[in-house]
Backbone of each chain as ProteinMPNN parsed JSONL, in Angstrom:
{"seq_chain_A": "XXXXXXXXXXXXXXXXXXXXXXXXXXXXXXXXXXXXXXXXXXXXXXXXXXXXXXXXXXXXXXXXXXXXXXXXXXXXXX", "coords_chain_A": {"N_chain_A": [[-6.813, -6.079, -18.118], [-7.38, -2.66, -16.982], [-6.716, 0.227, -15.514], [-8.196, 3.844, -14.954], [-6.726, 6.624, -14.606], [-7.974, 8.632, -12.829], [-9.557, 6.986, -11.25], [-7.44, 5.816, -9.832], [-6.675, 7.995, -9.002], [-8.727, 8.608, -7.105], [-9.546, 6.889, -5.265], [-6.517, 7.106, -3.633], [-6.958, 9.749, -2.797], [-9.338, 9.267, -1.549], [-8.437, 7.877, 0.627], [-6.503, 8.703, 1.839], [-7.408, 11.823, 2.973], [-7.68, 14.843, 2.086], [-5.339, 15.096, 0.743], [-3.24, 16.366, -2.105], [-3.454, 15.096, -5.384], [-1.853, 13.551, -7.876], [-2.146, 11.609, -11.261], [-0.655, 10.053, -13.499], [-0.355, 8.438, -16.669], [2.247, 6.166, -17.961], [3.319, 4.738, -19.639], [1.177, 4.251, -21.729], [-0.118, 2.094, -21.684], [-1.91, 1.965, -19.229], [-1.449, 0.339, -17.457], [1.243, 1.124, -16.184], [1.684, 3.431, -14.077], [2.033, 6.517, -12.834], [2.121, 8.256, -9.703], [1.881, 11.444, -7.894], [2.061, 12.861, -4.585], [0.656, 14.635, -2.048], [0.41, 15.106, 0.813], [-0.859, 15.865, 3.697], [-0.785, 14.094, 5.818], [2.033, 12.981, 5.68], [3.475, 13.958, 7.013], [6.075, 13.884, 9.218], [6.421, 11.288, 8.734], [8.763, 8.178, 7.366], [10.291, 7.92, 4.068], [9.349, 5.665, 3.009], [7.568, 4.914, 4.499], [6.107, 6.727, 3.654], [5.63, 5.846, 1.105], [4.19, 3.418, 1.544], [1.524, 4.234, 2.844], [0.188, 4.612, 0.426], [0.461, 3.537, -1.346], [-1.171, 1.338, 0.35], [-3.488, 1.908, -0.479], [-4.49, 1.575, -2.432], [-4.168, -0.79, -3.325], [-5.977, -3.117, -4.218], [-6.723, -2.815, -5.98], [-3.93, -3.765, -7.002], [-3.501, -6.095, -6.585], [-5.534, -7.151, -7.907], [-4.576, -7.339, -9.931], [-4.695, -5.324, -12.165], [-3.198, -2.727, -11.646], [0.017, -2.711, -12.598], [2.371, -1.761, -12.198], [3.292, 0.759, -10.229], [4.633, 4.123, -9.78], [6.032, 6.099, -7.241], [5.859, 9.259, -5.522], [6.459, 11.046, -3.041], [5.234, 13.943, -1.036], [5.49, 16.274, 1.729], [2.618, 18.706, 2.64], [3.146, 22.145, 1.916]], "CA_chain_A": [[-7.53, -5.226, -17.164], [-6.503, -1.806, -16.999], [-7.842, 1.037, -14.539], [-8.503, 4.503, -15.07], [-5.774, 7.585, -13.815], [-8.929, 8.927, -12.194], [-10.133, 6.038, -10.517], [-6.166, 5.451, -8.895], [-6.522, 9.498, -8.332], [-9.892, 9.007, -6.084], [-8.811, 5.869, -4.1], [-5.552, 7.868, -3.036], [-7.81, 11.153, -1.843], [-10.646, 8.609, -0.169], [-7.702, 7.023, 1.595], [-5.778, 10.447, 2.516], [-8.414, 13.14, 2.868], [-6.762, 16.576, 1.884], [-4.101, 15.004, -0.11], [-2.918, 16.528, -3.391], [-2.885, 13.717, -6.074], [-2.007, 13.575, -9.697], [-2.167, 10.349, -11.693], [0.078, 9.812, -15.084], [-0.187, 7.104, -17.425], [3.811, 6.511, -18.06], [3.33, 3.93, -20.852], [0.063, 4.481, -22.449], [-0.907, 1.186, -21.382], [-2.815, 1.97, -17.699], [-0.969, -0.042, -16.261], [2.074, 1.587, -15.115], [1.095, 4.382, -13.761], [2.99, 7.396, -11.764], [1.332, 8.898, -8.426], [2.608, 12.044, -7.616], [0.815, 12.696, -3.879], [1.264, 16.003, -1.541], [-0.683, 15.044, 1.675], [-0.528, 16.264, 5.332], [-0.745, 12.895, 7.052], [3.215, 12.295, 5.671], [4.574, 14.726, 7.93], [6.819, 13.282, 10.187], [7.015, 9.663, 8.011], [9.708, 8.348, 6.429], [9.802, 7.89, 2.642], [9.52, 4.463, 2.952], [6.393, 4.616, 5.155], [4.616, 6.982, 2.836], [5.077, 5.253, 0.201], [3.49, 2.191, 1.792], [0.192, 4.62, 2.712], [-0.565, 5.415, -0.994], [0.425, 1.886, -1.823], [-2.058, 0.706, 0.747], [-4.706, 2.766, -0.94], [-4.602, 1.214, -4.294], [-3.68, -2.649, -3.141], [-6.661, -4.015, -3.701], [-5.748, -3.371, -7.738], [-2.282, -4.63, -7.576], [-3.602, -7.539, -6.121], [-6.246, -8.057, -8.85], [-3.692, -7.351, -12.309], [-5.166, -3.743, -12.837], [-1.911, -2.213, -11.889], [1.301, -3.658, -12.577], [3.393, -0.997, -11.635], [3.115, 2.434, -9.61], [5.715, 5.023, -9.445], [5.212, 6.986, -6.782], [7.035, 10.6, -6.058], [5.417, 12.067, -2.139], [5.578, 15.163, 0.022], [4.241, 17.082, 2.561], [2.282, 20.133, 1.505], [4.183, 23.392, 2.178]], "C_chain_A": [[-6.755, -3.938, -16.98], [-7.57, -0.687, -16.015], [-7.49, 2.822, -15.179], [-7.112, 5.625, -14.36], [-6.987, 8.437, -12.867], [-9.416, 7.914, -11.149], [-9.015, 5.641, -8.936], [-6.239, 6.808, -7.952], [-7.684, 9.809, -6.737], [-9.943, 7.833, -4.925], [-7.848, 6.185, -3.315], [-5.849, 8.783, -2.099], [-8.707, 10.062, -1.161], [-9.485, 8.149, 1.169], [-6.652, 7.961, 2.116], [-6.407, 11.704, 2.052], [-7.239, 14.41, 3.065], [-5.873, 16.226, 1.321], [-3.767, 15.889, -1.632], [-2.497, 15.506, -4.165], [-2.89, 14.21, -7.412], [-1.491, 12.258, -10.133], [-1.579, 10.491, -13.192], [0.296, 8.096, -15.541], [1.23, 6.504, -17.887], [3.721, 5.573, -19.415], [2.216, 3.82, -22.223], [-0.936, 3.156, -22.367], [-2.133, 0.96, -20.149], [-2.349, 1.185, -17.072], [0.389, 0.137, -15.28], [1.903, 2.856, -15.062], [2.21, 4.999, -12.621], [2.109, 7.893, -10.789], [2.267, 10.547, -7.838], [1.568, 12.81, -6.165], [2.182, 14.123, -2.691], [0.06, 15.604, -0.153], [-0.103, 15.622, 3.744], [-0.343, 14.864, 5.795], [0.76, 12.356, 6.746], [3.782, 12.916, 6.807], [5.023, 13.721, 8.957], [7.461, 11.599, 9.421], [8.252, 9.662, 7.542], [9.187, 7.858, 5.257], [8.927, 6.807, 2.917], [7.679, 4.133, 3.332], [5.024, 5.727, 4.567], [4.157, 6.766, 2.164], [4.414, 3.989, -0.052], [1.808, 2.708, 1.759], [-0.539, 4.718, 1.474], [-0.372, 4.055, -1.558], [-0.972, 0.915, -1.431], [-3.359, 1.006, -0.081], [-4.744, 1.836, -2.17], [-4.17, -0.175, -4.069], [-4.758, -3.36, -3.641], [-6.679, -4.385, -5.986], [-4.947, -3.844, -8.267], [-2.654, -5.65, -7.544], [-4.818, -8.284, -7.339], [-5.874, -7.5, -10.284], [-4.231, -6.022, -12.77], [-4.117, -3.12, -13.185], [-0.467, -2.998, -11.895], [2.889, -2.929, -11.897], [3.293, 0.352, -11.317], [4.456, 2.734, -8.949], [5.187, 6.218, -7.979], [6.148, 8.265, -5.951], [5.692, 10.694, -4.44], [6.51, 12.91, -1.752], [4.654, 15.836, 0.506], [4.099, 18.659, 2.176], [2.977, 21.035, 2.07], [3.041, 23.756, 3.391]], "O_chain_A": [[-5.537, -4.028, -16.823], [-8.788, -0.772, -15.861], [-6.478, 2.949, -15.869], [-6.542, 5.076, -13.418], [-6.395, 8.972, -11.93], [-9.645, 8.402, -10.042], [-9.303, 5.373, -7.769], [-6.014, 6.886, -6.745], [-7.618, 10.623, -5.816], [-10.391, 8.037, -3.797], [-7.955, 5.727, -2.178], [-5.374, 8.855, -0.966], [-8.669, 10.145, 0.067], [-9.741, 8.128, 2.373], [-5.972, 7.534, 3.048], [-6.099, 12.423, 1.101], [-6.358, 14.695, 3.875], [-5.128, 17.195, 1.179], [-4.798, 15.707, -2.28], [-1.433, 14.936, -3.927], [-3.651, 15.014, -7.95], [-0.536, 11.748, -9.546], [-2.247, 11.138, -13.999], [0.805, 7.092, -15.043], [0.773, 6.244, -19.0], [4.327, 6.103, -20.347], [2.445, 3.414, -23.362], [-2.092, 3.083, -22.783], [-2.998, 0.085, -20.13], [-2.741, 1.133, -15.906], [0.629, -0.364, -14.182], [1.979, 3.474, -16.124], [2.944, 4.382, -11.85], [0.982, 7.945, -11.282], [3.401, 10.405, -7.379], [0.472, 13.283, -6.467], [3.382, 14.377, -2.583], [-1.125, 15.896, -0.314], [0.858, 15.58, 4.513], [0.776, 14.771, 6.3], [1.038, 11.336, 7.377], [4.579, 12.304, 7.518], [4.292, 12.848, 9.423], [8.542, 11.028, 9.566], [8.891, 10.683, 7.288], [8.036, 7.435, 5.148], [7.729, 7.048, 3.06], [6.857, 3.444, 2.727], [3.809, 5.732, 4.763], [2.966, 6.958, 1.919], [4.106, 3.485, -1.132], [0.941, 2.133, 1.102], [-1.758, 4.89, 1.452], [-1.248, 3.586, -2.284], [-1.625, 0.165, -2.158], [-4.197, 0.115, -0.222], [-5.914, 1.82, -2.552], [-3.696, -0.646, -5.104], [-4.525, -4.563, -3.521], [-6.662, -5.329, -6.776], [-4.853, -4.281, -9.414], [-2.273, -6.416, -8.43], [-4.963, -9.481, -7.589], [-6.526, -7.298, -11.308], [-4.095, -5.772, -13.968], [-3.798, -2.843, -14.341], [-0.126, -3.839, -11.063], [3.928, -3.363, -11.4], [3.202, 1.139, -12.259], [5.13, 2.139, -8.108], [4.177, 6.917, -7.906], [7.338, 7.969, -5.841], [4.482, 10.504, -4.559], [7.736, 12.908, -1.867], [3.502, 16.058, 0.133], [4.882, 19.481, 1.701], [3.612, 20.56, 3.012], [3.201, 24.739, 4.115]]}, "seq_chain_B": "XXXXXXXXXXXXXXXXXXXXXXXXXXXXXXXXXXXXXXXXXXXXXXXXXXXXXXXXXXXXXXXXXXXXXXXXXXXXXXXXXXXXXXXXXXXXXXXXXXXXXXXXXXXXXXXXXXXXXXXXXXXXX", "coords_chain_B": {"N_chain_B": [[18.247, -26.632, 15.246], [17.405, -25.527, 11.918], [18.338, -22.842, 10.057], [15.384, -20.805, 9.201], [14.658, -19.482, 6.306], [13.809, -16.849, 6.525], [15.32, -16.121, 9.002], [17.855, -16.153, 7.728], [17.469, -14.025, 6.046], [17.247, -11.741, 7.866], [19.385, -11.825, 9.494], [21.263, -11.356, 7.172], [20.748, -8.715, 7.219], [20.79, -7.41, 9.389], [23.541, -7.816, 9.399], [24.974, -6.164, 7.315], [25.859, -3.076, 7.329], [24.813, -1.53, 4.664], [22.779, -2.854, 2.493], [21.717, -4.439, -0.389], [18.953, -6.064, -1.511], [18.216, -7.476, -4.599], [18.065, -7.434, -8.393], [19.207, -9.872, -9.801], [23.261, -8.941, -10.889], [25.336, -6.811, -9.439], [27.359, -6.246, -11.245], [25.63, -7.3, -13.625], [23.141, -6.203, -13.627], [19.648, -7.529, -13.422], [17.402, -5.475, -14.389], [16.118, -2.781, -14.839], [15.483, -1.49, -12.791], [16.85, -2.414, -10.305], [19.373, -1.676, -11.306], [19.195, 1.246, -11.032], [19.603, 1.793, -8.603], [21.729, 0.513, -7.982], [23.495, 2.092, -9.588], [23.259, 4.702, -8.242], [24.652, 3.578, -5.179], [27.293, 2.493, -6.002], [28.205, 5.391, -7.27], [28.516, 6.765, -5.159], [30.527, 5.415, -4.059], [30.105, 3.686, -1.107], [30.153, 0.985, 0.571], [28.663, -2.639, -0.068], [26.385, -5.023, 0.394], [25.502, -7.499, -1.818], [22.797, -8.958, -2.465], [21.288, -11.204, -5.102], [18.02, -11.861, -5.899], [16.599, -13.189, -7.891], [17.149, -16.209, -8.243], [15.481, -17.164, -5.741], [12.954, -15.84, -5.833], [9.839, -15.548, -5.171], [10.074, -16.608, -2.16], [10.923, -14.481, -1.035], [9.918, -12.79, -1.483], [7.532, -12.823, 0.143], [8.839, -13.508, 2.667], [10.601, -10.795, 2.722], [8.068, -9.151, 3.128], [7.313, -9.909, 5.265], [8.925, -9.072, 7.161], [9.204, -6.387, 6.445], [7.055, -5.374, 5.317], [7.378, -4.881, 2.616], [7.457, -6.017, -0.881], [8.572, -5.824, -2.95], [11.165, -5.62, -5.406], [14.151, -3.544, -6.216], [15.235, -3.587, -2.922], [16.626, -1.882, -0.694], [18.925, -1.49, 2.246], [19.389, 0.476, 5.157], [21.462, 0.583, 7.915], [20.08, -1.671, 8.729], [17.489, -0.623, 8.561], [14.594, -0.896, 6.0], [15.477, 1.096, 3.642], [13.73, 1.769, 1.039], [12.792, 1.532, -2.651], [14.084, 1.853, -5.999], [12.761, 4.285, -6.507], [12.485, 5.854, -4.383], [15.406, 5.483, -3.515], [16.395, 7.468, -5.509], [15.338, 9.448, -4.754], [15.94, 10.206, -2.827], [18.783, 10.555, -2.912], [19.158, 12.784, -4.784], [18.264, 15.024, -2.917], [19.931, 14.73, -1.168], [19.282, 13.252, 1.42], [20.007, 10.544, 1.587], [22.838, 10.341, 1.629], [23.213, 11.484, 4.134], [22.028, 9.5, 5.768], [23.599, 7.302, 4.761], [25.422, 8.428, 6.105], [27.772, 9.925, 5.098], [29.832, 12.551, 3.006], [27.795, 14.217, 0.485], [28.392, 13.356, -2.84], [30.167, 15.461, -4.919], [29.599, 15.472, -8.042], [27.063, 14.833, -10.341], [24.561, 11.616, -11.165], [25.071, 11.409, -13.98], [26.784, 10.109, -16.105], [30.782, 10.098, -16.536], [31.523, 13.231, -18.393], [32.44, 13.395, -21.266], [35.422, 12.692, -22.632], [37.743, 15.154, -23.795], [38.378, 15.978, -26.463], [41.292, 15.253, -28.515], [42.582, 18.675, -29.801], [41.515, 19.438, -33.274], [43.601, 19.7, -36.19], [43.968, 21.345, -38.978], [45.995, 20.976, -41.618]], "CA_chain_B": [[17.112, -26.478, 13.555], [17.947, -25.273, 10.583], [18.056, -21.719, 10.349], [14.654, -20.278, 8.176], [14.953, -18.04, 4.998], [13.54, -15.103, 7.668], [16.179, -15.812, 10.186], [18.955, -16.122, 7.002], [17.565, -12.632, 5.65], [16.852, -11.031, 8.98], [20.619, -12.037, 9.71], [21.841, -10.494, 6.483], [20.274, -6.89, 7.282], [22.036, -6.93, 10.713], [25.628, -7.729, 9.579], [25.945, -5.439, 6.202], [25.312, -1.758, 7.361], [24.295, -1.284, 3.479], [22.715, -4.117, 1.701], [20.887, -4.213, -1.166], [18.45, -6.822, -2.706], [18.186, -7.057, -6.173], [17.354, -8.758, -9.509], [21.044, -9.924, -10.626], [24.241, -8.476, -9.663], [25.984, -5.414, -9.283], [27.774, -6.151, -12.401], [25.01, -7.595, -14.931], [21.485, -6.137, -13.081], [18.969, -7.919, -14.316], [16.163, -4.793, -13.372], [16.056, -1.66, -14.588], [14.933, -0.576, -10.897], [17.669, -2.294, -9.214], [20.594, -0.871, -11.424], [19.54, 2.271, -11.164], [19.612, 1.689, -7.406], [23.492, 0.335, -8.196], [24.463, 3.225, -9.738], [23.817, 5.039, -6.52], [25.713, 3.194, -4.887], [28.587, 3.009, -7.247], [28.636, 6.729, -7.43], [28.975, 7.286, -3.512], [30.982, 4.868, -3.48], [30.114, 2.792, -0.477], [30.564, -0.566, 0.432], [27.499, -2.709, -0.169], [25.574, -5.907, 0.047], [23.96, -7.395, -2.876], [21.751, -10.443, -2.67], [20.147, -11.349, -6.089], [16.624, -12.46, -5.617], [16.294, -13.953, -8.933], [16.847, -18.016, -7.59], [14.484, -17.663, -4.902], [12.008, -14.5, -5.605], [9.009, -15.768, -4.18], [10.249, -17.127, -1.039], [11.817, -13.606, -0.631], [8.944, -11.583, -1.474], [7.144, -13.173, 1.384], [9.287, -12.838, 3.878], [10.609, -9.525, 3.279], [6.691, -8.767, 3.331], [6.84, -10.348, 6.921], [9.799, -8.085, 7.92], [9.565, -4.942, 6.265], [5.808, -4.682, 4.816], [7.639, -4.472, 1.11], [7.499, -7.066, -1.369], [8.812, -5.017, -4.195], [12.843, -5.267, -5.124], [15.061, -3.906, -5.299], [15.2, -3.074, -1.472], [17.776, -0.836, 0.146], [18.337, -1.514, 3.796], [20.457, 1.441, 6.096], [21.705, 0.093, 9.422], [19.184, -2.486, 9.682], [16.007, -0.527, 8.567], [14.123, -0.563, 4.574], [15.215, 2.581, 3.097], [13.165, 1.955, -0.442], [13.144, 0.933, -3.978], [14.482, 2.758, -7.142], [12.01, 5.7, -6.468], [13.145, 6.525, -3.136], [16.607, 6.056, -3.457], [17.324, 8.432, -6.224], [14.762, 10.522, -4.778], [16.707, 10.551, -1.508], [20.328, 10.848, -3.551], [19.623, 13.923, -4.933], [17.852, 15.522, -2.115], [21.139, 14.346, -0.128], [19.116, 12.548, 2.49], [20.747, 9.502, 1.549], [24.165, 10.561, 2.095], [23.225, 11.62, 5.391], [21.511, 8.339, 6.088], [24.96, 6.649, 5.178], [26.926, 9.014, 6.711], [28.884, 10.421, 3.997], [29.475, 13.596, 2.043], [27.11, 14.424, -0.507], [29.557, 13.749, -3.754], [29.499, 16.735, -6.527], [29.525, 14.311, -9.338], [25.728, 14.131, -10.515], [24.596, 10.657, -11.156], [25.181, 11.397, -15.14], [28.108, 9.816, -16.251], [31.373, 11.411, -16.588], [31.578, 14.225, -19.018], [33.638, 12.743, -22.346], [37.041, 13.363, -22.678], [37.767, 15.918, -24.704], [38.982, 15.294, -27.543], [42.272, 16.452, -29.0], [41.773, 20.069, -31.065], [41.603, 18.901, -34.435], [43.861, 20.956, -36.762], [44.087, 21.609, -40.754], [47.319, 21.928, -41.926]], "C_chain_B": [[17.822, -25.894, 12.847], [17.335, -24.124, 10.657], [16.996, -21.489, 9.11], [15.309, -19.325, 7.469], [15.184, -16.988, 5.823], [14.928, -15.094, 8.486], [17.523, -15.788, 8.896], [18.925, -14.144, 6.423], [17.887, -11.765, 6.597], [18.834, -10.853, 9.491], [21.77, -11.161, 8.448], [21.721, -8.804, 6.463], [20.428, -6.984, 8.48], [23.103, -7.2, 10.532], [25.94, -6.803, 8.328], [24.744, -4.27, 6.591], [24.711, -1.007, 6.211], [24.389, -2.661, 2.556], [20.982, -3.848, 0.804], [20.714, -5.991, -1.744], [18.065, -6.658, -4.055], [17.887, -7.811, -7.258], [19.09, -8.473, -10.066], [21.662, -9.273, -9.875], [24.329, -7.597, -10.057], [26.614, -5.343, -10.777], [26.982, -6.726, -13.696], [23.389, -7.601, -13.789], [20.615, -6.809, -14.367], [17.19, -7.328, -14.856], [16.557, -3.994, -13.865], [16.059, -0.74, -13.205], [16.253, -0.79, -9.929], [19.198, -1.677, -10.028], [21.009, 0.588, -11.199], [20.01, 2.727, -9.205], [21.233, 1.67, -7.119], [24.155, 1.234, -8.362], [24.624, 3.996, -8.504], [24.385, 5.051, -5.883], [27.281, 3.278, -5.191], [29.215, 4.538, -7.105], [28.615, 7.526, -5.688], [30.075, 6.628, -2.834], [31.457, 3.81, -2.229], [30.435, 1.526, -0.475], [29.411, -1.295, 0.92], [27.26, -4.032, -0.151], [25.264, -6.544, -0.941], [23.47, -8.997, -2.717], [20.983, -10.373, -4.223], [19.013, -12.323, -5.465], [16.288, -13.423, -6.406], [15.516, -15.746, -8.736], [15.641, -18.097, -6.647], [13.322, -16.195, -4.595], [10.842, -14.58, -5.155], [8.743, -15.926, -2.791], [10.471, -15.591, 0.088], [10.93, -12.437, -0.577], [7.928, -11.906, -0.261], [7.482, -12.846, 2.933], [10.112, -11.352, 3.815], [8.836, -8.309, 3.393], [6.473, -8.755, 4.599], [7.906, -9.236, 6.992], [9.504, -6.614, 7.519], [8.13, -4.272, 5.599], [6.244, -4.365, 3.121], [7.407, -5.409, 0.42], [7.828, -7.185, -2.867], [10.645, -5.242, -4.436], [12.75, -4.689, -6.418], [14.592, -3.254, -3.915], [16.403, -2.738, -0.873], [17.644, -1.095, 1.419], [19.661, -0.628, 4.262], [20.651, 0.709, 7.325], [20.281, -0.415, 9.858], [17.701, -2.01, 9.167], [15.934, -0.275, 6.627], [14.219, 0.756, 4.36], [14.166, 2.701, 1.616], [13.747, 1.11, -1.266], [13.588, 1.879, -4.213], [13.855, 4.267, -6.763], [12.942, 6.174, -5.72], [14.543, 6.612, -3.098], [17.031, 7.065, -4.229], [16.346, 9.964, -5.984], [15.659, 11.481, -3.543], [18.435, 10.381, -1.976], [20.111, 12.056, -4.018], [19.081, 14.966, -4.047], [19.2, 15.581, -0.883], [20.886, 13.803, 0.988], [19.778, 11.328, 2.597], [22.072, 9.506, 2.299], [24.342, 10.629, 3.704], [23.19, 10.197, 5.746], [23.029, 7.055, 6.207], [25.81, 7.036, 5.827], [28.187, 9.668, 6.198], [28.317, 11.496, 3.273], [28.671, 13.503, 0.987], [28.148, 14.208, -1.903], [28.94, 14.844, -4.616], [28.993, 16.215, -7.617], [27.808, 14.17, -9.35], [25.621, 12.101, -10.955], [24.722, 10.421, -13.086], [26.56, 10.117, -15.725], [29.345, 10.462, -16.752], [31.099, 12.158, -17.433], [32.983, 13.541, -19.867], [34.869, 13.367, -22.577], [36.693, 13.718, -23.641], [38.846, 15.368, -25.428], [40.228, 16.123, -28.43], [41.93, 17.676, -30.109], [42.442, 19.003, -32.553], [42.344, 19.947, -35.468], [44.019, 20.099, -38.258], [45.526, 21.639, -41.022], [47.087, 22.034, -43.104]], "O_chain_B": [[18.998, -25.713, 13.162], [16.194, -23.992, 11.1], [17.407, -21.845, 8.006], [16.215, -18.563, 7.808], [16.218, -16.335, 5.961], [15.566, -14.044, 8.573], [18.448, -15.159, 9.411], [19.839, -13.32, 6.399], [18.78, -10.957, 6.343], [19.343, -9.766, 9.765], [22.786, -10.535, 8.746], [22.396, -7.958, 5.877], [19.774, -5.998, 8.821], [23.908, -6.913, 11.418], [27.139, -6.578, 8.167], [23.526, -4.274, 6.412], [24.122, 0.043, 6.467], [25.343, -3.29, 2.098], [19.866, -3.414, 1.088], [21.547, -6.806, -2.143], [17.595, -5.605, -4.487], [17.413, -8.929, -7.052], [19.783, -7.536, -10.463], [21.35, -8.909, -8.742], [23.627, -7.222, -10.997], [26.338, -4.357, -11.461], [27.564, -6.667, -14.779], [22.772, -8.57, -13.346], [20.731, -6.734, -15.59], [16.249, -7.958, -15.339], [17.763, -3.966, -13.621], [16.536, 0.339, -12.854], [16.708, 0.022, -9.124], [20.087, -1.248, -9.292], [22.113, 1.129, -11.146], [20.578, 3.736, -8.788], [21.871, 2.42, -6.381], [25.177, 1.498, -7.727], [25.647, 4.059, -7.823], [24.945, 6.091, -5.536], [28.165, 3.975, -4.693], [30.397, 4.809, -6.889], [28.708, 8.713, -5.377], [30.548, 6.859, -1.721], [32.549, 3.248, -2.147], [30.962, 0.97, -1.439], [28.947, -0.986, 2.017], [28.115, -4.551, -0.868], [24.198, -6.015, -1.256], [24.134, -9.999, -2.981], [20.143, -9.498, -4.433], [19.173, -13.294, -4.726], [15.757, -14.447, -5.974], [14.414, -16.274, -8.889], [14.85, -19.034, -6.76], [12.999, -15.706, -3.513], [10.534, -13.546, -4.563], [7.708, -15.603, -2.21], [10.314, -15.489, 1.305], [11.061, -11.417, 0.099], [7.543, -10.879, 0.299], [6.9, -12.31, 3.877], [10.252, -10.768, 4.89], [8.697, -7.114, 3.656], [5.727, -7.962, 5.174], [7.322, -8.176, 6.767], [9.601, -5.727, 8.367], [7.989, -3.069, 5.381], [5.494, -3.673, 2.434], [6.887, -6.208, 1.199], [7.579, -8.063, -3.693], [11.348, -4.956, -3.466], [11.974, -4.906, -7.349], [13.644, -2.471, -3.874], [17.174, -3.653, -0.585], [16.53, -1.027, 1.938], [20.789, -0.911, 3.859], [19.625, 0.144, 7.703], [19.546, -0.008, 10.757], [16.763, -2.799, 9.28], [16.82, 0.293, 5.988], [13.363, 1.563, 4.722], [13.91, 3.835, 1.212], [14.66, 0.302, -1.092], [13.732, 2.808, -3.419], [14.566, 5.272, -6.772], [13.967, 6.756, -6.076], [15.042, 7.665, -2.703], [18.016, 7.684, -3.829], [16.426, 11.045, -6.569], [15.916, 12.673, -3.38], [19.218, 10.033, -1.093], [21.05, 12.768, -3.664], [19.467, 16.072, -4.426], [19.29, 16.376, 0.053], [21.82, 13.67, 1.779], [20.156, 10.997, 3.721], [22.345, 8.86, 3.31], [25.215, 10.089, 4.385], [24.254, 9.646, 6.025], [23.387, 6.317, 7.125], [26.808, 6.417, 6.196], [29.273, 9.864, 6.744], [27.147, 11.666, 2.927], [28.866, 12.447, 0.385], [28.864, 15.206, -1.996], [27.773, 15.085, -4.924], [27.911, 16.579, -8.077], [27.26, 13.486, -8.486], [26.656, 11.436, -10.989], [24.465, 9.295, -13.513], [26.81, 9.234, -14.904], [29.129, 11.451, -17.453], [29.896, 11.954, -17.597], [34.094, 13.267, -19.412], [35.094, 14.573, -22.674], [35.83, 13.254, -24.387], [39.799, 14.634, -25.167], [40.152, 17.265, -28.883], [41.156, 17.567, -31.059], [43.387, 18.229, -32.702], [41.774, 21.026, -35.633], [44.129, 18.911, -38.56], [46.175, 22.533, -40.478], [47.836, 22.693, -43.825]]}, "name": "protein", "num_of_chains": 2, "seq": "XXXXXXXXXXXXXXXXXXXXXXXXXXXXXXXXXXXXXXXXXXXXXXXXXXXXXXXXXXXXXXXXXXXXXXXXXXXXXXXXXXXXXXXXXXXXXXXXXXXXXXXXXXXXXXXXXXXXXXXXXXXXXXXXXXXXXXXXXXXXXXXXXXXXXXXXXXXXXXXXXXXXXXXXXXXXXXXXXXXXXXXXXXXXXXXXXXXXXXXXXXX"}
């Protein structure tokens, strides 16, 4: 089962409106995949807790073998 | 009673001000993710924790799920709270938030490894 860098990219934005997202394939397989995410709603978080929001967003794939592994790189937009 | 896993972990991330879980040890990681986490360490020099997960990684992904919402190792903990995996720490080592976070100078030393001795000049005679 493998998912789409588009599909991870529009689950991320539905689940943090106004975010900046970009989705990279890192292996060529789809399933480890990088997130690189620029959203207002981190401000003030710590890493830790933003990288749970963008996690939350996309759980419902980890949990059914789509993704096996997401890298994920945030910050708040300038 | 017999103290639970939770209350054995929960107990290890209040007595080591830097403790890291991990796959294997400090000296033979068995993780890409958590050595690079080691080196970190290593190269700041602190004084550190390590729990391997390996023996009991299910039990462990559970309950640090109950405590910390993670369920990912390795896991970094600062005075008590989840600083991250692999990402975050080397995102927060070269940003120097880390350092802060421990409390210690930023070192100069990138996380490369040293720079090879040079090698004696080689001459012709």
């Amino acid at each position: 089962m493998a998912i789409s860098n588009d599909e991870v990219r529009l689950m991320i934005e539905a689940s943090l409106p106004g975010a900046t997202v970009e989705v990279v394939d890192e292996t060529g397989t789809q399933d480890h995949l990088r997130a690189t995410v620029a959203a207002p709603q981190f401000e003030g978080l710590s890493r830790i807790e933003q990288h749970k929001l963008v996690k939350q967003a996309v759980q419902t794939r980890f949990d059914d073998g789509s993704i096996h592994a997401l890298s994920i790189k945030t910050s708040v937009p300038e | 009673m017999e103290p639970t896993l939770k209350d054995k972990v929960e107990e290890l991330i209040r007595e080591n001000p830097v403790l890291l879980f991990m796959k294997g040890t400090p000296e033979q990681p068995q993780c890409g993710f958590s050595m690079r986490v080691v080196q970190v360490l290593e190269n700041y020099g602190v004084e550190y924790g390590a729990v391997d997960v390996l023996p009991a990684l299910q039990p462990l992904r559970e309950v640090t799920a109950e405590i910390s919402d993670w369920q990912t190792f390795p896991q970094l903990y600062v005075n008590g709270e989840l600083v991250g995996g692999a990402d975050i720490v080397e995102e927060m080592y070269e940003s120097g938030e880390l350092a802060e976070a421990l409390g210690i100078e930023q070192p100069e030393s990138t996380l490369q490894a040293a720079p090879p001795a040079q090698s004696p000049p080689l001459q012709i005679e």
